[in-house]
Structure formats: structure tokens, C-alpha cells
C-alpha positions as CSV (number, residue, x, y, z in Angstrom):
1,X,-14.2,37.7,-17.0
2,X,-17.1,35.0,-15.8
3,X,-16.0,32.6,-17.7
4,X,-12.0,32.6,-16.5
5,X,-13.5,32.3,-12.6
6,X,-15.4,29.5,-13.7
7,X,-12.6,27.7,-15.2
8,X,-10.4,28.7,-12.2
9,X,-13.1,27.1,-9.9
10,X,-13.4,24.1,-12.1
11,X,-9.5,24.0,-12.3
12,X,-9.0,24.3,-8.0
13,X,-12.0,21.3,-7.7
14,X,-10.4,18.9,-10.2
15,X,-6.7,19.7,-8.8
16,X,-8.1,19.4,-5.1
17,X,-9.8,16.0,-6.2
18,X,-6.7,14.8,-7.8
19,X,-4.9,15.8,-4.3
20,X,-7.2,13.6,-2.7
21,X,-7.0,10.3,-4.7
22,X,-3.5,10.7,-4.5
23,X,-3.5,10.9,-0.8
24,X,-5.8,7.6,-0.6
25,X,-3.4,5.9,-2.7
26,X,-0.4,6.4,-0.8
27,X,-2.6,5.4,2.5
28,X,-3.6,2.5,0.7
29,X,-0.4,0.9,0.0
30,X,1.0,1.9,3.4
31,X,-1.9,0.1,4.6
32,X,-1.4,-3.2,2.8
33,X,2.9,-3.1,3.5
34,X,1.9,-3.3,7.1
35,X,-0.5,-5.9,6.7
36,X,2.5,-8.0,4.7
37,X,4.6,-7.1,7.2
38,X,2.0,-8.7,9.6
39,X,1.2,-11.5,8.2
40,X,5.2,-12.6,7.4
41,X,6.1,-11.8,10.9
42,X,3.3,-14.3,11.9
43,X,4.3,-16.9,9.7
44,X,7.9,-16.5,10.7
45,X,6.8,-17.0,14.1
46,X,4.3,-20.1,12.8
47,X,6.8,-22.1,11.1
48,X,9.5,-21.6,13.5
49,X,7.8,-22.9,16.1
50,X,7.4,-25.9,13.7
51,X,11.1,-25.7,13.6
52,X,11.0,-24.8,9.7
53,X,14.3,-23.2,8.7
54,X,14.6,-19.4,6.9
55,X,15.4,-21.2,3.4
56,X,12.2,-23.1,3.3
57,X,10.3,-20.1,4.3
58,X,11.7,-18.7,0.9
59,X,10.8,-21.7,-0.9
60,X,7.1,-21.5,0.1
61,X,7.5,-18.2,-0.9
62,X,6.9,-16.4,2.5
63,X,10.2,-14.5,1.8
64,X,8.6,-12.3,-1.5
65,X,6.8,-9.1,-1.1
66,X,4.9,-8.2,-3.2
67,X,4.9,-4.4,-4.4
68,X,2.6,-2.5,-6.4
């Protein structure tokens, strides 16, 4: 009887820890799409003031996100 609460305890703490990485994962890849998102809408705004055109944005490769 001990020993199955033990292993119930050390089952709930290794799930809730799993929960948790999980969770830090998916915030940090949210995280990093809006700082993509960021920094292309920047450039966008950068080179068009320069009066660089949509295809060479894609040919300087501002047009590929990169997932993970």
C-alpha cells in the first residue's frame, strides 16, 4: 500500500513537470513568431521606404519564416 502512493506521487510530479515544459514550449515559439513577425514588418517598412519591391524582399530572403 506505501509503496503504490509513492509511485502515484512520483507519477502526479513527473506528469505535472511534463505539463510544465510543455507549456514553456508552446510560449516559447509563440514568443519567437511574434518577434519574426516584428522584425519582417520592420523590414518591410525599411526597404520600402528605400523603394525596394515585394520580389526582392523574397530574394534577400525576408519573405521565409522560419518554423520550428
Amino acid at each position: 500500500m506505501d509503496e503504490s502512493i509513492i509511485f502515484l506521487i512520483l507519477g502526479l510530479g513527473l506528469f505535472a513537470t511534463f505539463q510544465r515544459q510543455v507549456a514553456y514550449r508552446a510560449r516559447l515559439k509563440a514568443a519567437r513568431r511574434r518577434t519574426a513577425e516584428k522584425r519582417r514588418r520592420v523590414w518591410e517598412v525599411v526597404l520600402s521606404c528605400e523603394g525596394v519591391t515585394r520580389k526582392r524582399h523574397l530574394s534577400i530572403g525576408l519573405g521565409h519564416e522560419q518554423s520550428s
